[in-house]
Each structure stands twice: as C-alpha cells, then as structure tokens.
N, CA, C and O atoms as a Maestro MAE file, in Angstrom:
{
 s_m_m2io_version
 :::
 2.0.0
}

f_m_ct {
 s_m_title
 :::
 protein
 m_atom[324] {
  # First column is atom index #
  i_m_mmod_type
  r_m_x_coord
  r_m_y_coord
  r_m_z_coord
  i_m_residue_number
  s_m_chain_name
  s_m_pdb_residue_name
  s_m_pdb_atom_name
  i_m_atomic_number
  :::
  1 25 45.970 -4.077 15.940 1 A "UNK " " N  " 7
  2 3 46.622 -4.006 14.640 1 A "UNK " " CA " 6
  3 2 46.058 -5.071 13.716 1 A "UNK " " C  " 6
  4 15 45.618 -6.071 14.284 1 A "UNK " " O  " 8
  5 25 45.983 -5.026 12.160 2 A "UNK " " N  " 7
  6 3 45.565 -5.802 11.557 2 A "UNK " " CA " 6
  7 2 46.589 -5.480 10.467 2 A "UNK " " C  " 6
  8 15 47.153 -4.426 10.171 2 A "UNK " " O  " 8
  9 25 46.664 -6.922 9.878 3 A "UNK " " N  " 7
  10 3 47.746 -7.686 8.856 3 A "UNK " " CA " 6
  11 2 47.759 -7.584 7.983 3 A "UNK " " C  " 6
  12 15 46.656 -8.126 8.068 3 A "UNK " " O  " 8
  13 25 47.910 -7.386 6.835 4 A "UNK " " N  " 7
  14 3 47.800 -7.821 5.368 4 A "UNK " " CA " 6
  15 2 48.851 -8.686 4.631 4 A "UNK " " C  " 6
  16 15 49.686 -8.051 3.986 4 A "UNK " " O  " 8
  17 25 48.944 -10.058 4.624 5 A "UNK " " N  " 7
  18 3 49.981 -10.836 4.358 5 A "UNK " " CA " 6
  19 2 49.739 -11.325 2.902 5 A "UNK " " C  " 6
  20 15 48.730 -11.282 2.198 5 A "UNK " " O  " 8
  21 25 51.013 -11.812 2.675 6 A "UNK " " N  " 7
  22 3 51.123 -12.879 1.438 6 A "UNK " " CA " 6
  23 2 51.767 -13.764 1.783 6 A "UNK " " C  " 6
  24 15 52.673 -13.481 2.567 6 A "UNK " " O  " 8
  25 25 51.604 -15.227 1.365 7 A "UNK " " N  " 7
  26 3 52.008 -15.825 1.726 7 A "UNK " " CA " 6
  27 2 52.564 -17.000 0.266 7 A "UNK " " C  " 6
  28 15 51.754 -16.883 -0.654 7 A "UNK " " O  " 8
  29 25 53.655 -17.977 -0.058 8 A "UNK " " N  " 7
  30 3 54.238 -18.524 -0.827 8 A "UNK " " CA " 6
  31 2 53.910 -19.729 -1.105 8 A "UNK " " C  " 6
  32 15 53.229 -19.927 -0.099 8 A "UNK " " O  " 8
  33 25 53.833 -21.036 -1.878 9 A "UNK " " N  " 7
  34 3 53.659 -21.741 -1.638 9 A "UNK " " CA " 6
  35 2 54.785 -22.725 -1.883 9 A "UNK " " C  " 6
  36 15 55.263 -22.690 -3.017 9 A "UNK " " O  " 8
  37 25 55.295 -23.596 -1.024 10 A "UNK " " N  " 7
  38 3 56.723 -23.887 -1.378 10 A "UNK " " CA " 6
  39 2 56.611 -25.113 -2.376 10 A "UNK " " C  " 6
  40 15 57.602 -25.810 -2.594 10 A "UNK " " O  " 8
  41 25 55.340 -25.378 -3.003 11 A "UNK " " N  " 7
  42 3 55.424 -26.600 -3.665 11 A "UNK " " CA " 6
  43 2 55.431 -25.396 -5.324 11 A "UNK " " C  " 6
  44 15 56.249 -25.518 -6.236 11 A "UNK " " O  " 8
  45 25 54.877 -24.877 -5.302 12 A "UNK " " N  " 7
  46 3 54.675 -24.542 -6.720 12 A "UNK " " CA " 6
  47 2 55.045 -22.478 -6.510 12 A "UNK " " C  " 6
  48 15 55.044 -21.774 -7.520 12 A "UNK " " O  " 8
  49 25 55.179 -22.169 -5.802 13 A "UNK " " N  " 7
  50 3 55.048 -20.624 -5.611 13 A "UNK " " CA " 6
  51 2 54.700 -19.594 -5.649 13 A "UNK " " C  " 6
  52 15 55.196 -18.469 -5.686 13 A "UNK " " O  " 8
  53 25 52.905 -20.433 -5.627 14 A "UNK " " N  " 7
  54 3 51.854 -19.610 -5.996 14 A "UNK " " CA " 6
  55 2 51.539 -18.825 -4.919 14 A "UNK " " C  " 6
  56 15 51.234 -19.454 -3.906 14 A "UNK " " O  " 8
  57 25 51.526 -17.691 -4.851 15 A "UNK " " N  " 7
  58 3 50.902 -16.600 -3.768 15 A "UNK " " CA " 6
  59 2 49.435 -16.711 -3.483 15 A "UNK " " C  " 6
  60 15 48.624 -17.067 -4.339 15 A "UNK " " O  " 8
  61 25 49.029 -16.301 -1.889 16 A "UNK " " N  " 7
  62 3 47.959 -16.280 -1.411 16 A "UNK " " CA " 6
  63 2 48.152 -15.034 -0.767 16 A "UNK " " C  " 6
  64 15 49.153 -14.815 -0.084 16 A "UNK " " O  " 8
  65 25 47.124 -14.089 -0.970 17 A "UNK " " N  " 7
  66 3 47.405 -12.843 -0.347 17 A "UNK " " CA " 6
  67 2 45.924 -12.973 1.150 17 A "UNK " " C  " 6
  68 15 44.912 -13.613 0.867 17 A "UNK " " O  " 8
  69 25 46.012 -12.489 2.192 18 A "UNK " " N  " 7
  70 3 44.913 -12.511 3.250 18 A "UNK " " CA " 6
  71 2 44.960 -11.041 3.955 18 A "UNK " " C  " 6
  72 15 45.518 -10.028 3.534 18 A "UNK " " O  " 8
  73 25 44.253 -11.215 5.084 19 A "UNK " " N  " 7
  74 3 44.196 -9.997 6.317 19 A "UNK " " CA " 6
  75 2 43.822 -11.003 7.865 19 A "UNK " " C  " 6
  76 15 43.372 -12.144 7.969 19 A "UNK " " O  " 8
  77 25 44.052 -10.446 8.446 20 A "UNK " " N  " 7
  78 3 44.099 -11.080 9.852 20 A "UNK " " CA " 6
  79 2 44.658 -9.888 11.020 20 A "UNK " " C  " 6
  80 15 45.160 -8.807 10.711 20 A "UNK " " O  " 8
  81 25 44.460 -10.320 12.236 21 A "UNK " " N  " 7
  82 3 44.934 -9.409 13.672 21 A "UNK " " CA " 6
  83 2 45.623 -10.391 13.925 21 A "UNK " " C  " 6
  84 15 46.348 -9.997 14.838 21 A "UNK " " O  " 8
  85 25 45.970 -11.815 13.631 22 A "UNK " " N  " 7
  86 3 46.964 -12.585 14.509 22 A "UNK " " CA " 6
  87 2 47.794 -13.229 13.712 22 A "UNK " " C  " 6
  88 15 47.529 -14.415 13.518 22 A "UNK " " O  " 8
  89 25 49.119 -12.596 12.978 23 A "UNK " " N  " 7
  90 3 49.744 -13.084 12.003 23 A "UNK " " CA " 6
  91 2 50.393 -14.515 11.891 23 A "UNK " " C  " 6
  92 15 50.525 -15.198 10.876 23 A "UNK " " O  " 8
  93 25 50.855 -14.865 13.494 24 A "UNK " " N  " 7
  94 3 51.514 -15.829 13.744 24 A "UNK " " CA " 6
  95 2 50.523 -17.306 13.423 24 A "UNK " " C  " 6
  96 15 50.583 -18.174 12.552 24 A "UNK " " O  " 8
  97 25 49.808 -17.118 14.355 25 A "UNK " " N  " 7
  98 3 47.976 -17.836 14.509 25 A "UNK " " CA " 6
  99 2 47.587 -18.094 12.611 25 A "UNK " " C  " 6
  100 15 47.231 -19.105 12.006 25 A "UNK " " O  " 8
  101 25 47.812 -16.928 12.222 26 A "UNK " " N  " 7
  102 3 46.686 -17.079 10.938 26 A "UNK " " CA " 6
  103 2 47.804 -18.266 9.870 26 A "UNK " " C  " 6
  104 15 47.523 -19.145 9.055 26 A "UNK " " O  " 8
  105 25 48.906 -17.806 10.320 27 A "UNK " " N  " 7
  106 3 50.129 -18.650 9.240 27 A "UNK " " CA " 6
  107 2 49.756 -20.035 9.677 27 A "UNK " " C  " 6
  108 15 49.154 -20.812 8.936 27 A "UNK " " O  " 8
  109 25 50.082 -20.288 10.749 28 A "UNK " " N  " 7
  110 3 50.498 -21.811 11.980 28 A "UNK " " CA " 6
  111 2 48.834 -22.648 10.793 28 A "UNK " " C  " 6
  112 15 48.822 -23.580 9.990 28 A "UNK " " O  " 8
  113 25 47.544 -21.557 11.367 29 A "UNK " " N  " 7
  114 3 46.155 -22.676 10.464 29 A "UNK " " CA " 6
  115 2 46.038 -22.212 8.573 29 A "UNK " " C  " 6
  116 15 45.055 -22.495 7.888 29 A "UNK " " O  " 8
  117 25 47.017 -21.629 8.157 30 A "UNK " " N  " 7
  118 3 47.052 -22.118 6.763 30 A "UNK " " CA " 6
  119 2 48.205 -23.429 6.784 30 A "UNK " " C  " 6
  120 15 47.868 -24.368 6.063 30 A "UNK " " O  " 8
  121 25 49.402 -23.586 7.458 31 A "UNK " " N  " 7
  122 3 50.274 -24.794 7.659 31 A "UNK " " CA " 6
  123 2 49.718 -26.159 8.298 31 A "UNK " " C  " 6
  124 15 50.237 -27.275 8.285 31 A "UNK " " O  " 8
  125 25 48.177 -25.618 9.014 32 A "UNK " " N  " 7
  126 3 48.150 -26.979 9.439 32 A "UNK " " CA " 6
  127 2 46.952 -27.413 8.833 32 A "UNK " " C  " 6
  128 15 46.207 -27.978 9.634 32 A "UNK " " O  " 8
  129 25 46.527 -27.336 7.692 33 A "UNK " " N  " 7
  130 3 45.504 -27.587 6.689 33 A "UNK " " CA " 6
  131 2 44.168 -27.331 7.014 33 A "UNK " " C  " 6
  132 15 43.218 -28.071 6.758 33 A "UNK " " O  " 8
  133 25 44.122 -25.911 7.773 34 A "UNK " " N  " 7
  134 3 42.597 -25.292 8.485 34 A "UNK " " CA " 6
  135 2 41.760 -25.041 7.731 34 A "UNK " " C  " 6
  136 15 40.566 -25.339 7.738 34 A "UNK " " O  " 8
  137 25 42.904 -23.954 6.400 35 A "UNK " " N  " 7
  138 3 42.008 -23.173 5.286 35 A "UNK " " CA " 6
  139 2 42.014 -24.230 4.412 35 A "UNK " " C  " 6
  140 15 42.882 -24.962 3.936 35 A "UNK " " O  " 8
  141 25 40.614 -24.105 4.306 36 A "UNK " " N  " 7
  142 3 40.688 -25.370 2.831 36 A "UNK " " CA " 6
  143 2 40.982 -24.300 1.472 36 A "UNK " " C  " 6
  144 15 40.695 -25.037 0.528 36 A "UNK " " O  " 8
  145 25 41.373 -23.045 0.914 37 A "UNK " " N  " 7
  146 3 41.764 -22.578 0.296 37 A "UNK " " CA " 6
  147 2 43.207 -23.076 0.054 37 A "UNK " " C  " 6
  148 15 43.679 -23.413 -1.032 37 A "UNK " " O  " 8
  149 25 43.779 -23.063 1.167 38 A "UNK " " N  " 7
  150 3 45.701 -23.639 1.054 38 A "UNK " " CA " 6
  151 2 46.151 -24.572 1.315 38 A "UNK " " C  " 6
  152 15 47.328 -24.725 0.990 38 A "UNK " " O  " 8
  153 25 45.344 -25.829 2.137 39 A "UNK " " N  " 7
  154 3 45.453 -26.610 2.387 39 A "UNK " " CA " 6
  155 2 46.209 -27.645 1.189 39 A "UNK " " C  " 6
  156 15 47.003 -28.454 1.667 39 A "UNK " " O  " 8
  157 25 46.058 -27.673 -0.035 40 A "UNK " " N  " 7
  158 3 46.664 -28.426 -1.034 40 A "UNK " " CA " 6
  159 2 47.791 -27.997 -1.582 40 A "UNK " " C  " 6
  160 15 48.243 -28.534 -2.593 40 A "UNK " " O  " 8
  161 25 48.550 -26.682 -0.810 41 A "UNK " " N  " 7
  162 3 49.849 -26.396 -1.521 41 A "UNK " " CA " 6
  163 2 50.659 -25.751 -0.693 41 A "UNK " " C  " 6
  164 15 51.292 -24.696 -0.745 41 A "UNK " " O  " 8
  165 25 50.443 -26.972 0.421 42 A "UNK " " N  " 7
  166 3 51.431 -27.013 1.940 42 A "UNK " " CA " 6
  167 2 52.848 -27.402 1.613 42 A "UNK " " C  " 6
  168 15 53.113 -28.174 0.691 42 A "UNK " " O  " 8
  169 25 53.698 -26.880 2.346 43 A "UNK " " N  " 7
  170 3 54.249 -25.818 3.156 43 A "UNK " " CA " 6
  171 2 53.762 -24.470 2.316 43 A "UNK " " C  " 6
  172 15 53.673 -24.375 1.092 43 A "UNK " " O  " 8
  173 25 53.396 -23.197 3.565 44 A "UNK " " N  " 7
  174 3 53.385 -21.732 3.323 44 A "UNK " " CA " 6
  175 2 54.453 -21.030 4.064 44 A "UNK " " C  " 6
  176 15 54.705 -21.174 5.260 44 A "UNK " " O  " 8
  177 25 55.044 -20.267 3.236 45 A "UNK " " N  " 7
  178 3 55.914 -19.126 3.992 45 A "UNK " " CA " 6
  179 2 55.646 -17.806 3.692 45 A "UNK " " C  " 6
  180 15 55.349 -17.376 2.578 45 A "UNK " " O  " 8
  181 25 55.788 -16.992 5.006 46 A "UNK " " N  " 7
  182 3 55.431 -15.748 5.003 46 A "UNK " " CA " 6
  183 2 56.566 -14.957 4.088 46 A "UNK " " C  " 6
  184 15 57.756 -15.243 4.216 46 A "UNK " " O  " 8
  185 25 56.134 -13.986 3.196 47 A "UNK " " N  " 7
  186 3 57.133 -13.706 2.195 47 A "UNK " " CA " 6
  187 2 57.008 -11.841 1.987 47 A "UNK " " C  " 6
  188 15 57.761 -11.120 1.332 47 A "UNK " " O  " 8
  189 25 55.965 -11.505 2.682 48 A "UNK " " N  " 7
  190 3 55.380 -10.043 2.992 48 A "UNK " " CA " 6
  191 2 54.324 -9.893 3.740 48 A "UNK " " C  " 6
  192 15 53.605 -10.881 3.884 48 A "UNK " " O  " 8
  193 25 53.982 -8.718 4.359 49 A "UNK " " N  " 7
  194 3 53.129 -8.250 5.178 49 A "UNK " " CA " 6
  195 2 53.472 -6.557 5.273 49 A "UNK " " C  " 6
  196 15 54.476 -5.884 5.039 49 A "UNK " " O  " 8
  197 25 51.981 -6.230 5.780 50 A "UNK " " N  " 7
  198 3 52.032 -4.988 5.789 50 A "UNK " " CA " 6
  199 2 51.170 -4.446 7.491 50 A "UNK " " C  " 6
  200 15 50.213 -5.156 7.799 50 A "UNK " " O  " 8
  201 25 51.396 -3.684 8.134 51 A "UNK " " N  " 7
  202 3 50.244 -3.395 9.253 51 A "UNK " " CA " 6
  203 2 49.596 -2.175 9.222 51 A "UNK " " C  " 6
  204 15 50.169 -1.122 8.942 51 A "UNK " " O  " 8
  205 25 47.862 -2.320 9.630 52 A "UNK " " N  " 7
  206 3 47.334 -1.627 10.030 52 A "UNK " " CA " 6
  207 2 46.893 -0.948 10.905 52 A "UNK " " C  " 6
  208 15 47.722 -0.876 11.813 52 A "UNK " " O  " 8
  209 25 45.812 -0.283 11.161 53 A "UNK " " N  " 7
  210 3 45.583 0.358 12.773 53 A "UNK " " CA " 6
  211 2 43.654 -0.150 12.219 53 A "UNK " " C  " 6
  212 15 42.937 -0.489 13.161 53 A "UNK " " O  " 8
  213 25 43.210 -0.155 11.243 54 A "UNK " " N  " 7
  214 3 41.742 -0.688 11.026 54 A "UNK " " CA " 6
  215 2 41.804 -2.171 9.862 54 A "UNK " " C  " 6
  216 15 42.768 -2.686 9.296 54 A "UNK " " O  " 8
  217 25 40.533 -2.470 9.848 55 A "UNK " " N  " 7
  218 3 40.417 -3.718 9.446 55 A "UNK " " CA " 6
  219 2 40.096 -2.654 8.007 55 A "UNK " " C  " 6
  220 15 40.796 -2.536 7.001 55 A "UNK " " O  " 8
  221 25 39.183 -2.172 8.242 56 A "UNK " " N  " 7
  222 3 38.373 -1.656 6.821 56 A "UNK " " CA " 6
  223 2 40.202 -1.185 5.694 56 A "UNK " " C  " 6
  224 15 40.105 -1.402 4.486 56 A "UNK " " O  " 8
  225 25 41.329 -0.728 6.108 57 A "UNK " " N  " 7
  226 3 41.957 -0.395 5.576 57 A "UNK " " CA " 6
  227 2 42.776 -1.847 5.240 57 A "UNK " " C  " 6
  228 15 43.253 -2.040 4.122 57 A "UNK " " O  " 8
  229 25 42.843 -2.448 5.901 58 A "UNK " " N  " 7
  230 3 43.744 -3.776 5.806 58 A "UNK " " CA " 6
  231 2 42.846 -4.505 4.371 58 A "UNK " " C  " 6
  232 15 43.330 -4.946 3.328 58 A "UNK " " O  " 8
  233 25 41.238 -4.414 4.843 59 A "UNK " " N  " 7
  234 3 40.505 -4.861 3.738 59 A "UNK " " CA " 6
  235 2 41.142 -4.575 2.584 59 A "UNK " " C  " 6
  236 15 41.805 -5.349 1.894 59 A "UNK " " O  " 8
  237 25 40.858 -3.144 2.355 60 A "UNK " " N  " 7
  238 3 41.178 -2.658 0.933 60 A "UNK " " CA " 6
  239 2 42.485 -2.969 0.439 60 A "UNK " " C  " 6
  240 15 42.554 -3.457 -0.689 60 A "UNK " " O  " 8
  241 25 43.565 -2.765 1.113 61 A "UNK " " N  " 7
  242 3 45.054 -2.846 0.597 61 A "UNK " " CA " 6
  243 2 45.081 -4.560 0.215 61 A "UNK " " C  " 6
  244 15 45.579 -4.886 -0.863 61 A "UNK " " O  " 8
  245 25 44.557 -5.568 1.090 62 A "UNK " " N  " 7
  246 3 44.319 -6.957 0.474 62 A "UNK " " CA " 6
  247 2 43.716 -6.831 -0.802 62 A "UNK " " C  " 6
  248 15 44.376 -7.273 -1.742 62 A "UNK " " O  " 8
  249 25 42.393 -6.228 -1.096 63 A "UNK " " N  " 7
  250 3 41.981 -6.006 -2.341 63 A "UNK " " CA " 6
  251 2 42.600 -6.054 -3.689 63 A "UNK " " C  " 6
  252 15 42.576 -6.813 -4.658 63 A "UNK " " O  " 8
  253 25 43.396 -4.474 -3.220 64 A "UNK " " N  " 7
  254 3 44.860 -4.225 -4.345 64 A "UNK " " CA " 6
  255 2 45.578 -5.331 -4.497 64 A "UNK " " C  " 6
  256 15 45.777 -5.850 -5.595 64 A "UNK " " O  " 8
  257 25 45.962 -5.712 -3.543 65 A "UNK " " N  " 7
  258 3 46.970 -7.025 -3.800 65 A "UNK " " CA " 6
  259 2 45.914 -7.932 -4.780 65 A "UNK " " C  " 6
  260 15 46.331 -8.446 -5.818 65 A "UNK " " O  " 8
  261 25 45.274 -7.995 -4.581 66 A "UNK " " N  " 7
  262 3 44.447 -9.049 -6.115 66 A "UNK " " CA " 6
  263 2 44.371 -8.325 -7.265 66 A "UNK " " C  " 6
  264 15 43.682 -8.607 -8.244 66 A "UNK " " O  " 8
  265 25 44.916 -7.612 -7.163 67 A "UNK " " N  " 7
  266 3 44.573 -6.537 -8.720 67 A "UNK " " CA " 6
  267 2 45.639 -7.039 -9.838 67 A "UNK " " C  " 6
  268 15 46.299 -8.015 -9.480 67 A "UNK " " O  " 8
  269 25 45.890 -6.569 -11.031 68 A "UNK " " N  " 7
  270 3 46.725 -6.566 -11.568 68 A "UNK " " CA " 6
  271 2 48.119 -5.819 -11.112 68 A "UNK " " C  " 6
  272 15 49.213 -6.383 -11.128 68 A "UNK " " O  " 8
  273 25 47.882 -4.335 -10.666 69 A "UNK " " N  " 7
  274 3 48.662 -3.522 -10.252 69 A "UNK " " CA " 6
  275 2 49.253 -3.920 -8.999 69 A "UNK " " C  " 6
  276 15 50.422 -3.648 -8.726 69 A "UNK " " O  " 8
  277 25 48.203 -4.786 -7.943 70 A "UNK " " N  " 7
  278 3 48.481 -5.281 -7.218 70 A "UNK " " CA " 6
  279 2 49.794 -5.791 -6.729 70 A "UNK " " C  " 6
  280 15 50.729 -5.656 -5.940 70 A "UNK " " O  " 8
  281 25 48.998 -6.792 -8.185 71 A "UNK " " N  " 7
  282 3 50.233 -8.161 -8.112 71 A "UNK " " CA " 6
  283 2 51.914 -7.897 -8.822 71 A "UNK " " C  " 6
  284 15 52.896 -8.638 -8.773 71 A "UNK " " O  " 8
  285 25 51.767 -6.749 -9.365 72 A "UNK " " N  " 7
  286 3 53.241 -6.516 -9.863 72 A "UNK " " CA " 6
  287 2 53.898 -6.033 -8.996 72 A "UNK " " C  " 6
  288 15 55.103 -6.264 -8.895 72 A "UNK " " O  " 8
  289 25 53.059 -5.044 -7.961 73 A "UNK " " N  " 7
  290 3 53.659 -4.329 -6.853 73 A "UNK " " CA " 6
  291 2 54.299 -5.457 -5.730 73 A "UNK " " C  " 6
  292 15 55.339 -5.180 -5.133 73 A "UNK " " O  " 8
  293 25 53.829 -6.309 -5.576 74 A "UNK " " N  " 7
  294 3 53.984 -7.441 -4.970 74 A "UNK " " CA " 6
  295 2 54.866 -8.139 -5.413 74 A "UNK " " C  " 6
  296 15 55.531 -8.383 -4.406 74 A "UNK " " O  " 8
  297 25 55.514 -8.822 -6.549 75 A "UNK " " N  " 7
  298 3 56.484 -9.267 -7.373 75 A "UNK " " CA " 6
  299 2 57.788 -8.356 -7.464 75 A "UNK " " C  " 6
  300 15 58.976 -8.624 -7.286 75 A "UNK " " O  " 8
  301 25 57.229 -7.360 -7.753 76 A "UNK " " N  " 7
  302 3 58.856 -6.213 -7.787 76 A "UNK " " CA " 6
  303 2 58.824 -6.374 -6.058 76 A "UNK " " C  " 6
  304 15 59.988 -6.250 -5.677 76 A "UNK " " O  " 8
  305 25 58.258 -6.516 -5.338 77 A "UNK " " N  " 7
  306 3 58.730 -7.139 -3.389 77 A "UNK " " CA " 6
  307 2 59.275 -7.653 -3.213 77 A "UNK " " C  " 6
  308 15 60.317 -7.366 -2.625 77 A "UNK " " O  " 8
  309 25 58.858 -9.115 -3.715 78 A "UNK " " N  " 7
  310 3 58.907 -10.289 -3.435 78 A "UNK " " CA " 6
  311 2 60.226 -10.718 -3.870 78 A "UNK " " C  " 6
  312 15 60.946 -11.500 -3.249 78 A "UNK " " O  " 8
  313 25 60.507 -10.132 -5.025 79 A "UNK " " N  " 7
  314 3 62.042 -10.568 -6.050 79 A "UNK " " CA " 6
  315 2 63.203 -9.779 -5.277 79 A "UNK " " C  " 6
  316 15 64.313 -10.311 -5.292 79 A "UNK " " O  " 8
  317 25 63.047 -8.498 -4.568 80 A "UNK " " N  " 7
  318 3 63.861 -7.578 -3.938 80 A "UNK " " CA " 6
  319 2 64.513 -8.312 -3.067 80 A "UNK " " C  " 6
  320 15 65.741 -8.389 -3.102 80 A "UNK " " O  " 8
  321 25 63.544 -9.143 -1.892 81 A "UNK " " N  " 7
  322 3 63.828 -9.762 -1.091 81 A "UNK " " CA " 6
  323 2 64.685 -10.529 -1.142 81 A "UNK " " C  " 6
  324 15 64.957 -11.217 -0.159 81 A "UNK " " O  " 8
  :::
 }
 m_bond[323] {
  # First column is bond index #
  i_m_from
  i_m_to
  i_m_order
  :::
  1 1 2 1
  2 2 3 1
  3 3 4 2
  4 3 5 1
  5 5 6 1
  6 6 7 1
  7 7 8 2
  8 7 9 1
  9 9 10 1
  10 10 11 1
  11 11 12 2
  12 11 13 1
  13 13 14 1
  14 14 15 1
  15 15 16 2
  16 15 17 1
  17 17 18 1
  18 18 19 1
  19 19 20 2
  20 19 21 1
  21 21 22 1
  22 22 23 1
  23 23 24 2
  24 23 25 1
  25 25 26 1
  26 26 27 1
  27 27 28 2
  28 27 29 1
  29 29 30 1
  30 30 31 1
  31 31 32 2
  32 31 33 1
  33 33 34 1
  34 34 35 1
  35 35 36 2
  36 35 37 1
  37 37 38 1
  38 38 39 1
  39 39 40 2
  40 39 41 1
  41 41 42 1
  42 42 43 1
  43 43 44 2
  44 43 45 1
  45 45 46 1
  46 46 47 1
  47 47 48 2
  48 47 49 1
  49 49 50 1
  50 50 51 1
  51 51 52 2
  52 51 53 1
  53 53 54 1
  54 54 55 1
  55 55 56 2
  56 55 57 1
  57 57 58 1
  58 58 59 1
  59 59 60 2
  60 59 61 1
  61 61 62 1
  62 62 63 1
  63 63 64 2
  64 63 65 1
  65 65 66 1
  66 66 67 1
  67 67 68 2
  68 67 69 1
  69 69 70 1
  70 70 71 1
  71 71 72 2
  72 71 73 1
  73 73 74 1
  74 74 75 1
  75 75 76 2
  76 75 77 1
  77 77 78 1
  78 78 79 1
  79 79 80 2
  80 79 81 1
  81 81 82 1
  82 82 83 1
  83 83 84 2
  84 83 85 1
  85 85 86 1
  86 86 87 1
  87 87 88 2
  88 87 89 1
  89 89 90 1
  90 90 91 1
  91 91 92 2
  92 91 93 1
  93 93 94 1
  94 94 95 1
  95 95 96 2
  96 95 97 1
  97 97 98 1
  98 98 99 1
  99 99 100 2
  100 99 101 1
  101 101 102 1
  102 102 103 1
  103 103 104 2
  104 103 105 1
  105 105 106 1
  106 106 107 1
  107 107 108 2
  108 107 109 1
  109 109 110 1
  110 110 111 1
  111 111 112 2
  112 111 113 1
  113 113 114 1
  114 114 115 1
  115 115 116 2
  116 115 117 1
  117 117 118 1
  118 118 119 1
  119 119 120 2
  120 119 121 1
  121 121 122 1
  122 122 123 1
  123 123 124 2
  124 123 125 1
  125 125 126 1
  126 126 127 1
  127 127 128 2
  128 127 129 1
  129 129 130 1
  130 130 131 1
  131 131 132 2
  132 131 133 1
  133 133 134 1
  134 134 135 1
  135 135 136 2
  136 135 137 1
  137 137 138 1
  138 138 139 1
  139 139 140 2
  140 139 141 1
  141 141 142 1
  142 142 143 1
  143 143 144 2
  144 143 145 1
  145 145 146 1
  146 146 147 1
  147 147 148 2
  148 147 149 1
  149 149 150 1
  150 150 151 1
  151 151 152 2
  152 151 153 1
  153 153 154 1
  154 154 155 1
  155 155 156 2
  156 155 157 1
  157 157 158 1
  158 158 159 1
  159 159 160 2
  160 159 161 1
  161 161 162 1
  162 162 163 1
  163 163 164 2
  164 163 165 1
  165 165 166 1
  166 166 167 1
  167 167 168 2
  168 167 169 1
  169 169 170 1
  170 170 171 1
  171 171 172 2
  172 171 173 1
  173 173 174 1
  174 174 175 1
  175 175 176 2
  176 175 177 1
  177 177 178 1
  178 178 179 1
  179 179 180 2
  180 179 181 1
  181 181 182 1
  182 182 183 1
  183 183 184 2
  184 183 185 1
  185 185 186 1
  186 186 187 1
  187 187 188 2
  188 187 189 1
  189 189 190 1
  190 190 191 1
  191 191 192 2
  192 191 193 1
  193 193 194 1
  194 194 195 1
  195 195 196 2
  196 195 197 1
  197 197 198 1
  198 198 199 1
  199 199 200 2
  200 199 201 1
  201 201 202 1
  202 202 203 1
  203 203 204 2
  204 203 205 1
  205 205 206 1
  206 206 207 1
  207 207 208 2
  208 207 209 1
  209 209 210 1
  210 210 211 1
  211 211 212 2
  212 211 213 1
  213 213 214 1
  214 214 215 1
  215 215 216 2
  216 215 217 1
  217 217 218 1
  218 218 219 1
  219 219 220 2
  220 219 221 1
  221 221 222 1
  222 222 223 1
  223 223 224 2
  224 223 225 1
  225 225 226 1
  226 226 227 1
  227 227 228 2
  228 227 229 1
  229 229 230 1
  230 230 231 1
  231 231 232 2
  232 231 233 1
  233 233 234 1
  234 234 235 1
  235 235 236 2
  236 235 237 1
  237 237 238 1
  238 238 239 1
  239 239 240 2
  240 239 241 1
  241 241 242 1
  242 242 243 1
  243 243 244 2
  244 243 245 1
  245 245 246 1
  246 246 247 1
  247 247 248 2
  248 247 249 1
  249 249 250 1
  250 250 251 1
  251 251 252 2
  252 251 253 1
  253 253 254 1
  254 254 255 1
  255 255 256 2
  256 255 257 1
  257 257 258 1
  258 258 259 1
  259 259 260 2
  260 259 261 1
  261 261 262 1
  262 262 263 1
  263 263 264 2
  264 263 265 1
  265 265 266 1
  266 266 267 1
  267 267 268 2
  268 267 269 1
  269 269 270 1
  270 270 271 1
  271 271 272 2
  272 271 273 1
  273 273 274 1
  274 274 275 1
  275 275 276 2
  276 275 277 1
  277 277 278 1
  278 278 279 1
  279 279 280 2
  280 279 281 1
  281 281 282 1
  282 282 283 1
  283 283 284 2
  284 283 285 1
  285 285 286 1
  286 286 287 1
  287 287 288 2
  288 287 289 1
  289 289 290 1
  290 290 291 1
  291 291 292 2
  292 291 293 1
  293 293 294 1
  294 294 295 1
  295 295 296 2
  296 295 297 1
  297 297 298 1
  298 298 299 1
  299 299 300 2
  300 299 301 1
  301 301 302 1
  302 302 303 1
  303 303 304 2
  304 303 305 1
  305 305 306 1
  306 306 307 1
  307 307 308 2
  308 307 309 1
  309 309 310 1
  310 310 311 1
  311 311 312 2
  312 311 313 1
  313 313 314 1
  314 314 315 1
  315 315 316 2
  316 315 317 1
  317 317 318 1
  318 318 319 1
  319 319 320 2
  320 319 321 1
  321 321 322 1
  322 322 323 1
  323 323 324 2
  :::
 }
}
C-alpha cells in the first residue's frame, strides 16, 4: 500500500503534503528533523491521508494536492475535521 499524506505544522499551520508505503516511519523522520524540508516547523501532525494499491497513483493524487484545486479540496477536509 502506498500513502498520500498531509501533514500540519503546529507552529504556524502550514501544510506539507507527501507519499510514502510507511506512514508511521515517514511521520516519526519528518518529527525527528530527517527531512530538511520540515525540519524548521516542528511539531507535525497527521491531519489526512489517503491509500493506495500503486505508487504511480499515490504520485499523482500528491500532485493534485499541490494544485490550486488541490488545496481547496484539502481545506474543505481539513476544516470538516
């Protein structure tokens, strides 16, 4: 299975959207300052995810999530919650 997450940032609440096969794993090394992408707006919380059965599809749906359309689809989520 492969992931498509977003993730929060609890200092400012800027979203990071990714893909990964090990959701738990991929969160734990954005929290412990692995990715130097997130590393400066530690603590992350998982705030959505989606699963796949291929990477190539997980790819693309991460994609969308960077879009404009993306990101509203993601916000009308995120606020539901």
């Amino acid at each position: 299975m492969y992931y498509v997450y977003v993730l929060e940032s609890s200092i400012d609440n800027r979203l990071y959207k990714g893909q990964t096969q090990d959701l738990e794993n991929r969160l734990h090394e954005h929290n412990s300052g692995k990715v130097r992408s997130t590393k400066g707006y530690l603590p992350w919380i998982l705030r959505y995810y989606e699963t796949f059965e291929t990477r190539e599809v997980a790819v693309k749906r991460e994609k969308y999530f960077k879009t404009g359309s993306g990101r509203e689809f993601l916000k009308s989520k995120i606020m539901a919650a």
